[in-house]
C-alpha positions as CSV (number, residue, x, y, z in Angstrom):
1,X,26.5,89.5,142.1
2,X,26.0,87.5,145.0
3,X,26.4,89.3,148.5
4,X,28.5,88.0,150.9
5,X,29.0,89.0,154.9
6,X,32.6,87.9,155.7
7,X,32.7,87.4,159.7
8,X,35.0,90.7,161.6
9,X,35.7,90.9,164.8
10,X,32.4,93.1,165.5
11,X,29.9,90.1,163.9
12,X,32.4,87.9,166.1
13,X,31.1,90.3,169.1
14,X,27.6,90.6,167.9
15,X,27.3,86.6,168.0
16,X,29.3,86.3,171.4
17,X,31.4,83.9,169.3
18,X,34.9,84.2,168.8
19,X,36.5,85.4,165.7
20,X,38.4,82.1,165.2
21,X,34.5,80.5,165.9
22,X,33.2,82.9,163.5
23,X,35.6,82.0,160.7
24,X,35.2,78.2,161.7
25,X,31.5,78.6,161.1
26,X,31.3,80.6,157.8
27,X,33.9,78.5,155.7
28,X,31.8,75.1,156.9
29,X,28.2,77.0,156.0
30,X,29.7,78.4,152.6
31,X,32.0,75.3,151.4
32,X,28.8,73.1,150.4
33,X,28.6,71.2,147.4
34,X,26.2,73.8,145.8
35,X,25.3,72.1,142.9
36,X,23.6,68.9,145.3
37,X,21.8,71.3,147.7
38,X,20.6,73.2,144.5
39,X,19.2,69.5,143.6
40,X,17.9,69.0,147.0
41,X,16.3,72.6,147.2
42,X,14.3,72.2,143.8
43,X,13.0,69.2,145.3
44,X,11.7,70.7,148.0
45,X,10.5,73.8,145.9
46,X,8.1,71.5,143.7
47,X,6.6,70.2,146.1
48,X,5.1,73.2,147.8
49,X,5.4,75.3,144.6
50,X,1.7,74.9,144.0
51,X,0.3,74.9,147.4
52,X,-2.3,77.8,148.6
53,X,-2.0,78.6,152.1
54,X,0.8,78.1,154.8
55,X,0.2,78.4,158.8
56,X,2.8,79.2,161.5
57,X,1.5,77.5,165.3
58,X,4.1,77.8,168.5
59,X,3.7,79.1,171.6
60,X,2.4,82.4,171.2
61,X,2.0,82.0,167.6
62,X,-0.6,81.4,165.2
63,X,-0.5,82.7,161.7
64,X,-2.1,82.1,158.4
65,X,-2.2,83.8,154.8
66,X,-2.1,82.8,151.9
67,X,0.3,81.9,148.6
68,X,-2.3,81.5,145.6
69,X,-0.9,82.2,142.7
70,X,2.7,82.8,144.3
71,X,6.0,81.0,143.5
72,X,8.6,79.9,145.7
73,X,12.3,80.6,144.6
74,X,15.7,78.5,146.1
75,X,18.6,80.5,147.2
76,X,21.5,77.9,147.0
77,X,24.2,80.5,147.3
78,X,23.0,82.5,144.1
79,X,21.8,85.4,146.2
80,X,23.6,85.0,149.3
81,X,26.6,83.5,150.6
82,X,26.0,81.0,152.6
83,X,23.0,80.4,151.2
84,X,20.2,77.6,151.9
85,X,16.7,78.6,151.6
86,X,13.3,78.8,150.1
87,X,11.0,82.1,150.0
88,X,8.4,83.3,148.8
89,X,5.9,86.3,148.9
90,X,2.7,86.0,150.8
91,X,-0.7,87.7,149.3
92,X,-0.9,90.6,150.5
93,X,-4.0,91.4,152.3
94,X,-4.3,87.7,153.3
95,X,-2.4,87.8,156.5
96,X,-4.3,86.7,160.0
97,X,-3.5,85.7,163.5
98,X,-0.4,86.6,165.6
99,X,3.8,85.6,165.8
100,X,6.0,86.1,168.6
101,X,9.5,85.7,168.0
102,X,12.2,84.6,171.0
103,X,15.3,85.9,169.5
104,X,16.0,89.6,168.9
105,X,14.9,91.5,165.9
106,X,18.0,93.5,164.0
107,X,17.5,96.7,161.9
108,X,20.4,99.2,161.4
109,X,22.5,97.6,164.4
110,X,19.3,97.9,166.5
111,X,17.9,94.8,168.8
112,X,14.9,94.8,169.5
113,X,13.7,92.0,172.2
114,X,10.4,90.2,172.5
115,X,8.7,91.4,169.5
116,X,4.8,89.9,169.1
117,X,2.8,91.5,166.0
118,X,-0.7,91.0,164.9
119,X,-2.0,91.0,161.8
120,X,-5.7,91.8,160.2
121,X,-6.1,91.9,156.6
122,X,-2.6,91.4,155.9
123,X,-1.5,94.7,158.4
124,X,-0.2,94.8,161.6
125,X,-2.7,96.2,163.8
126,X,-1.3,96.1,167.0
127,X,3.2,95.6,168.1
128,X,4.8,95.1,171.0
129,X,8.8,94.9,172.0
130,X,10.4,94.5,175.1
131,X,13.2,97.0,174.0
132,X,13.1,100.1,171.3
133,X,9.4,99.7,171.0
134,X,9.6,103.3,169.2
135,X,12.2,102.2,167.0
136,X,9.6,99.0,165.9
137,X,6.9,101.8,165.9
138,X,9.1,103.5,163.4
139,X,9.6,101.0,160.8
140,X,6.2,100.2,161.0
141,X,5.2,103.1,160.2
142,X,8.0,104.0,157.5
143,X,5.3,104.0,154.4
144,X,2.1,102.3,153.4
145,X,3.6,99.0,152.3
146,X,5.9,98.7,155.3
147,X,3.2,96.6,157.6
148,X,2.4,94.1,155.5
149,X,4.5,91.2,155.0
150,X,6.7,91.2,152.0
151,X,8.5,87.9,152.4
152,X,7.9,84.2,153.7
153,X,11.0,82.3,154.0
154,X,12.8,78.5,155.4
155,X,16.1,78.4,156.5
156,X,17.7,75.2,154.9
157,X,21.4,75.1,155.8
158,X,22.1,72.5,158.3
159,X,25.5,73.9,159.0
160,X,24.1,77.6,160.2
161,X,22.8,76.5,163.5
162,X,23.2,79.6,165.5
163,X,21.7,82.6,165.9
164,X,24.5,85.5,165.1
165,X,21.7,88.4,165.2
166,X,23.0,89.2,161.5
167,X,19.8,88.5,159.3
168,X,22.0,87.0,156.6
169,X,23.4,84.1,158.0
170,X,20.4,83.7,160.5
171,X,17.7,83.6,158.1
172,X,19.6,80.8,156.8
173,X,19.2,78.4,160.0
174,X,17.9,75.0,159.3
175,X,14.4,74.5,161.2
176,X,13.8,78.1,161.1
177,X,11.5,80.2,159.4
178,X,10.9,84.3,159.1
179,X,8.7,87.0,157.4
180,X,9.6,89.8,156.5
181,X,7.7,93.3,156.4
182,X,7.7,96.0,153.8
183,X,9.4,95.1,149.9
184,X,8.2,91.6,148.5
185,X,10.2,90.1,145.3
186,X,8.5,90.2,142.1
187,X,10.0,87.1,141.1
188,X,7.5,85.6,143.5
189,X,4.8,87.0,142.3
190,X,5.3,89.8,144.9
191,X,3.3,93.0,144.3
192,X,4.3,95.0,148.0
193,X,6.3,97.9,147.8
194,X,7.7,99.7,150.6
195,X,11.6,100.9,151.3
196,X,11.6,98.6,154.3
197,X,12.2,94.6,153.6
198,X,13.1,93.7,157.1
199,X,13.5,89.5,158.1
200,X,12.7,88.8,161.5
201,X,13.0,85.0,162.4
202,X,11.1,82.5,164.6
203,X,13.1,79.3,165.6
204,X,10.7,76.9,165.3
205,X,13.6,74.3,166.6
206,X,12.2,75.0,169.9
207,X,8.6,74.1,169.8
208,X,6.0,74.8,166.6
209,X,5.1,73.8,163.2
210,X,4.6,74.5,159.7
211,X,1.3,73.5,157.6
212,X,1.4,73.9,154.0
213,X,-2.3,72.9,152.9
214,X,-3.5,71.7,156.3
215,X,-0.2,69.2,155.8
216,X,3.1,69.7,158.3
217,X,6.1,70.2,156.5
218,X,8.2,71.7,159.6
219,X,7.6,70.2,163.1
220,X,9.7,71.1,166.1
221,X,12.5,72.1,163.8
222,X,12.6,69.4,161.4
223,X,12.0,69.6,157.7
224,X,9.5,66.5,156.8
């Protein structure tokens, strides 16, 4: 099964695209040749497969944890459609530091605005959002996996390069990255487990870099 978010008239509204935009936009991020981004994917997969410890720096962002015995998987349209990205699931209790993101958080239909989260021993210890901060409060506090992050993910298809504020296409944004809290995958090597798995991206494509190893493999929105 592969799941697959078709563009209606309310993701049209959601975007403050039009439909006909919308359409335009989801036939040119799905219609990839599949089988040459799955090539171009592993590539990029083996050579951070192996790597121990990734760090997020932007404005108002500096994050680090670690990926030690973790894997990272491709999604080239096997999961998702469109797909284009690589993921994988953070160790647990090894998240530190702080991450603002610019763009709106979506759960359930619900945007929350100016969300900054710290971390201490892989928890977030302290949240703040401009709008439904009770809401963020309550997913936070959903069960005992649902602070920690469950997911560390790139956005690898050039053609989705908008944000949409609907987490499966947006995730997807080339020169992005996200986390997500709560559920990680056990294909990763994931051990998290929480009924919240929630992504929440930071567009790097406007300042801030990636560091795999103490090496920069994102800067300013461009894979190196």
């Amino acid at each position: 099964w592969t799941i697959c978010r078709i563009p209606t008239a309310a993701i049209a509204q959601q975007a403050k695209r039009s439909l006909d935009e919308m359409m335009e936009f989801f036939f040119g991020a799905t219609l990839l040749d599949w089988q040459e981004e799955a090539t171009e994917l592993e590539a990029k997969r083996r050579k951070i497969d192996d790597t121990a410890e990734v760090q997020i720096r932007a404005p108002g962002t500096d994050l680090r944890f670690s990926t030690a015995g973790r894997q990272y998987v491709v999604e080239d349209g096997h999961i998702n459609m469109p797909g284009g990205e690589l993921f994988t699931a953070p160790v647990e209790d090894s998240v530190e530091g702080y991450i603002s993101f610019e763009d709106p958080g979506v759960f359930a239909g619900t945007l929350m605005e100016g969300i900054r989260l710290e971390f201490s021993e892989g928890k977030v210890v302290n949240s703040h959002s401009d709008t439904n901060a009770g809401f963020l409060e309550e997913l936070l506090d959903m069960d005992e996996g649902s602070r920690r992050v469950g997911e560390f993910g790139i956005g690898t298809n050039r053609l989705v390069d908008f944000l949409s504020n609907d987490i499966l296409y947006d995730e997807k944004i080339y020169g992005t990255v996200h986390i997500a809290l709560g559920r990680s995958y056990t294909a990763c090597g994931g051990k998290n487990q929480s009924a919240l798995h929630w992504d929440i991206v930071k567009d790097l494509r406007r300042g801030g870099e990636v560091l795999v190893d103490g090496s920069t493999i994102i800067a300013d929105g461009n894979l190196l």
